[in-house]
ZAMARGU-4260 file (C-alpha; in steps of 0.2 Angstrom, whole numbers, plus 5000, padded with zeros to 4 digits):
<rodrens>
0) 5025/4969/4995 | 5020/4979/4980 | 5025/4977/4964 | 5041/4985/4959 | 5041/4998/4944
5) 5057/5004/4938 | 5055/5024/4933 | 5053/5026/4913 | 5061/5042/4910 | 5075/5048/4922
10) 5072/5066/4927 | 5080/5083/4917 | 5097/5087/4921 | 5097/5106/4914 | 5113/5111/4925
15) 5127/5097/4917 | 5142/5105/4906 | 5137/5100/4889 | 5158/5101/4884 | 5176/5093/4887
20) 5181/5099/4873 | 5200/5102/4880 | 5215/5109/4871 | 5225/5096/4869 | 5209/5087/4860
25) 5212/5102/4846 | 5229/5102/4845 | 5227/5082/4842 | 5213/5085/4828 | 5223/5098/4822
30) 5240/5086/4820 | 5229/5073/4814 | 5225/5082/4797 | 5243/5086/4794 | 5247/5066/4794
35) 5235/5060/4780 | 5247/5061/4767 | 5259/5046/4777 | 5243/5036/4784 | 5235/5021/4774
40) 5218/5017/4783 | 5210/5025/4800 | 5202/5014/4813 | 5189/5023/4823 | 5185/5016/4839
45) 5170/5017/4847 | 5163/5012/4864 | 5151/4997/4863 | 5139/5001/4875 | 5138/5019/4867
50) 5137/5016/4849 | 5128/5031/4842 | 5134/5044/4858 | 5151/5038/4855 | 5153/5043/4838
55) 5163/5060/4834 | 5157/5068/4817 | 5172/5078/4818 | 5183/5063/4815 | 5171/5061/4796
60) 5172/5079/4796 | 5192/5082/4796 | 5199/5064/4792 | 5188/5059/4777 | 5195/5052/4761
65) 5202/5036/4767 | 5198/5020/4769 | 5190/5018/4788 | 5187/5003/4798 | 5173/5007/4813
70) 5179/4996/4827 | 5168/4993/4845 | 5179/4991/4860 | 5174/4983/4875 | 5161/4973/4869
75) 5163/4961/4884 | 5156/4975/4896 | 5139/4974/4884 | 5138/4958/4874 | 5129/4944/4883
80) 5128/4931/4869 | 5107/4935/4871 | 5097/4934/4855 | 5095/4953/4855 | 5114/4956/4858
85) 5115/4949/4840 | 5102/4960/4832 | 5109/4974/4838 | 5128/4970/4831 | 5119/4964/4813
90) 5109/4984/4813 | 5126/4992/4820 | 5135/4981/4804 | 5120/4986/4792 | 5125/5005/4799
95) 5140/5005/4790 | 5138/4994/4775 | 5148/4991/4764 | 5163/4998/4775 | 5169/4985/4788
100) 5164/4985/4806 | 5173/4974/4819 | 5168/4972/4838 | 5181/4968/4848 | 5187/4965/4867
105) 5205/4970/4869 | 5207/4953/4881 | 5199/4940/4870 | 5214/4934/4858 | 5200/4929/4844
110) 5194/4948/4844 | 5212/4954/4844 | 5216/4942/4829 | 5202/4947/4819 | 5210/4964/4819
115) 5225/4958/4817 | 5221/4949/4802 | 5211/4965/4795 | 5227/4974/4798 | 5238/4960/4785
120) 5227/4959/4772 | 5223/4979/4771 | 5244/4979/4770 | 5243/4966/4757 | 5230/4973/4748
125) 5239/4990/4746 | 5257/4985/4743 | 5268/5000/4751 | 5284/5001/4749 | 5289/5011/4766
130) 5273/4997/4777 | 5258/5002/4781 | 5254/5015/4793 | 5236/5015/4802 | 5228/5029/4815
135) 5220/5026/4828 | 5205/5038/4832 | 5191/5039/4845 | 5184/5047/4860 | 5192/5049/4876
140) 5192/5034/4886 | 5186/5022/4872 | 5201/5010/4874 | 5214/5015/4860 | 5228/5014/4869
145) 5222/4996/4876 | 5218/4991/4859 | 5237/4996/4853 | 5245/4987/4867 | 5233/4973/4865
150) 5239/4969/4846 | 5259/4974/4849 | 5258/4958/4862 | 5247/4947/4848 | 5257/4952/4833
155) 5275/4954/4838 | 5275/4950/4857 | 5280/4964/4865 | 5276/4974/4880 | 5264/4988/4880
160) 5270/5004/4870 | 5256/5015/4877 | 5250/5019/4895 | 5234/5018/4899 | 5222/5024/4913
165) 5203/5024/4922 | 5200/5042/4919 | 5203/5051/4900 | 5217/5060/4895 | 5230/5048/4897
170) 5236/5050/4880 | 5239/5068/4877 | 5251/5067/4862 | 5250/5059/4843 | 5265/5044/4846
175) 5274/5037/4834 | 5272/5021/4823 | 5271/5007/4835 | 5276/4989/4826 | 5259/4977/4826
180) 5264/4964/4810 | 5282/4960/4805 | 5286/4961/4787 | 5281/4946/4775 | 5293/4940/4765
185) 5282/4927/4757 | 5268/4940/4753 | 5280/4953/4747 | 5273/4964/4763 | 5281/4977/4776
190) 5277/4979/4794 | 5260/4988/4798 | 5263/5002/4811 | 5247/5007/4824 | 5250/5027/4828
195) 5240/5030/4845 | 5232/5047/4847 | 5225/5057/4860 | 5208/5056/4862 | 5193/5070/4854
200) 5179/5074/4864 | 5164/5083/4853 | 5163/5103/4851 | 5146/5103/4859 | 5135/5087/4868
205) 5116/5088/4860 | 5108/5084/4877 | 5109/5082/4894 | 5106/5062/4893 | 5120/5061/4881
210) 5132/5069/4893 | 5126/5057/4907 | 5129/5039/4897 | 5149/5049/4891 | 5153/5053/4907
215) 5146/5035/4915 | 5158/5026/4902 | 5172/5036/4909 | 5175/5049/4894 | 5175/5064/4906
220) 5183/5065/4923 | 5173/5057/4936 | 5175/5078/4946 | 5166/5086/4930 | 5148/5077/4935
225) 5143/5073/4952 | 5146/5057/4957 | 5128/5055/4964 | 5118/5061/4950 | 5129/5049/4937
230) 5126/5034/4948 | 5106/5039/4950 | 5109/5037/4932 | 5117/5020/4934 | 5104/5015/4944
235) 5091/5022/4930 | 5098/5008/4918 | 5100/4995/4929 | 5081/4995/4934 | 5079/4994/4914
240) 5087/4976/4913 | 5077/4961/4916 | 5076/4958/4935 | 5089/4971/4935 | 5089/4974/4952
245) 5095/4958/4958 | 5112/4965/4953 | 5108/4977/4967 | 5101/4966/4981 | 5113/4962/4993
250) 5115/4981/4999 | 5095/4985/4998 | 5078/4979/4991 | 5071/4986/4975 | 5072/5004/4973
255) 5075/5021/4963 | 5079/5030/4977 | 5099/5032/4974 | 5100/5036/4993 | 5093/5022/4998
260) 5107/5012/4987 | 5119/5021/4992 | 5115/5021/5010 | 5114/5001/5008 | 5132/5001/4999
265) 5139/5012/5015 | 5133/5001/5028 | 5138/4982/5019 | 5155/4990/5013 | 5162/5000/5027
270) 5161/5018/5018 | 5157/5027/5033 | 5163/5042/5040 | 5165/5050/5060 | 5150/5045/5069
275) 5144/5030/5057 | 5139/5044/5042 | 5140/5034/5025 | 5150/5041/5014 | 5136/5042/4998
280) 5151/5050/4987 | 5161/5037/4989 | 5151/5023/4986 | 5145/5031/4972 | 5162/5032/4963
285) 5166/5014/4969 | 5149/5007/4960 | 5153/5017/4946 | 5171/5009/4944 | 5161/4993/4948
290) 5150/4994/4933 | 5164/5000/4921 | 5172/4986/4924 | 5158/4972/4922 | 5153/4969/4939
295) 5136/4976/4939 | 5126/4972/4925 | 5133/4970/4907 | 5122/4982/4895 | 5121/4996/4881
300) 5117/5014/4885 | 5110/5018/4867 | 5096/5012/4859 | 5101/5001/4841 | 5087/5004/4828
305) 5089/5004/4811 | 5088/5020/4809 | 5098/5027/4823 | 5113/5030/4814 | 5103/5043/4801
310) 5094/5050/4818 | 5110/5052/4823 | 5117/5063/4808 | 5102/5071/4805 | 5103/5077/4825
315) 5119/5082/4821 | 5116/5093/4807 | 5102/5104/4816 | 5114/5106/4828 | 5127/5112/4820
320) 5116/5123/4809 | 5110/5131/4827 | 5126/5133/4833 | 5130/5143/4818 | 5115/5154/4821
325) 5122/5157/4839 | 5138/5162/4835 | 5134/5173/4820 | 5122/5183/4833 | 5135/5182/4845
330) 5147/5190/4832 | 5136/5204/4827 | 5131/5208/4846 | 5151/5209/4847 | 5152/5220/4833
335) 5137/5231/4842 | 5147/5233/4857 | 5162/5238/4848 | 5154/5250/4839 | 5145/5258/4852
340) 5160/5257/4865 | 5170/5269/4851 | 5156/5282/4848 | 5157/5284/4865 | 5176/5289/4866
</rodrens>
């Protein structure tokens, strides 16, 4: 049997929507701003197998001028305790430095007390009279409503306060203050309130790629992308891990042929149609569900260097210096058309 060798670049995808910027995300961003005056620190949540794709430069953009704490959820679904996952958590850390960065998995009661414990002494370092007030900010999808639900049960055990869901857009609305941390008498402290927000998606997504790993982490709705091309892309990844496709083998032998997966998948799990057809769509789906929840290889999408964070801004900035250009021509086209449609009245 030959050797197996995983493709090294996964093939263009010049067709995928390079938007979910929705209305409600504006409307959100929009009530956010108005709020800075009555909120004491922002907690940005980012996906942790995203890192860099994950970040919104809007929220820097439109919330700045408060203390921020950078937190990365679901860090079960990419942290394996390896040698390299910790490298890549000390350059995420050295990213930020000197503002605070926390990983966390909203099931793991240590993670969930480390924030908790963030949350008390930012309360006690600031002293407010009316209790501190913190926002919650972040992608669609990127767990901030699991996050808020996680640390109501931790810090004052009750139930969940905020519905969550598979797909984004669960959260349409900016909530109210949500009780985390009772007062203190003995520090002299009040309560600390979590307000959950809807989340942002980004005006414009640089490249195809970027769209790919969003959408395969759930921050679109699984109907925007084909479910076919996002699992090739899962497959793509898969096939970059060590022995990667072991997590594969019991529905067919090494392969980057997504069919041939799929095919596989059909056939051992009963996903088939009239007349035996698999049904490739929805297999798919169902190993996409699969790996967002942890059941098919635990990895990062995103490259960590040292540098990617600046590559990252520095990306950002061209692009929004391009998007300027397009949409001055666009304007003065407009104004070309106006003019010429009234000359000819």
């Amino acid at each position: 049997m030959a050797q197996f060798i995983p493709r090294a670049v996964f093939p263009a995808q010049l067709s995928l929507p390079r938007s979910y910027f929705l209305g409600h995300h504006a409307s959100g961003l929009s009530k956010m701003k108005t709020m800075l005056s009555s909120i004491d620190l922002i907690i940005e949540c980012r996906d942790y197998r995203v890192p860099l794709t994950s970040r919104n430069p809007l929220f820097e953009h439109s919330l700045g001028g408060l203390q921020r704490l950078v937190l990365y959820t679901k860090r079960d679904l990419g942290f394996n305790g390896r040698p390299e996952d910790i490298r890549r958590e000390e350059i995420i850390r050295k990213w930020h430095a000197p503002h605070p960065t926390l990983f966390s998995d909203h099931k793991s009661k240590r993670d969930i007390k480390t924030v908790l414990n963030f949350a008390r002494q930012h309360s006690f370092d600031t002293h407010t009279l009316t209790g501190t007030r913190i926002l919650v900010v972040g992608m669609p999808n990127v767990g901030k409503s699991s996050l808020l639900n996680a640390l109501r049960m931790a810090g004052v055990q009750k139930k969940k306060a905020a519905f969550t869901g598979a797909q984004p857009g669960v959260t349409r609305k900016i909530a109210s203050g949500v009780k985390i941390v009772e007062r203190d008498e003995e520090r002299g402290t009040e309560g600390v309130y979590l307000v959950d927000t809807p989340g942002v998606f980004v005006p414009f997504v640089p490249d195809a790629e970027a769209m790919l790993k969003l959408a395969l982490c759930g921050s679109v709705k699984d109907t925007i992308i084909n479910p076919i091309t996002l699992c090739d892309y899962l497959l793509f990844h898969i096939n970059k891990q060590l022995d990667g496709y072991t997590i594969y083998n019991e529905y067919c032998q090494p392969t980057n042929d997504i069919v041939e997966l799929l095919d596989g998948v059909c056939r051992k799990t009963g996903r088939l149609g009239k007349g035996g057809v698999p049904d490739v769509d929805a297999a798919a789906l169902w190993m996409i569900q699969r790996w967002r929840q942890g059941n098919l290889g635990c990895f990062v999408l995103d490259e960590v260097e040292h540098d990617g964070l600046e590559k990252k801004m520095n990306e950002e900035i061209r692009m929004s210096v391009s998007q300027a250009r397009k949409h001055k021509k666009a304007e003065q086209a407009a104004r070309s058309r106006a003019k010429h449609a009234a000359s000819l009245v």
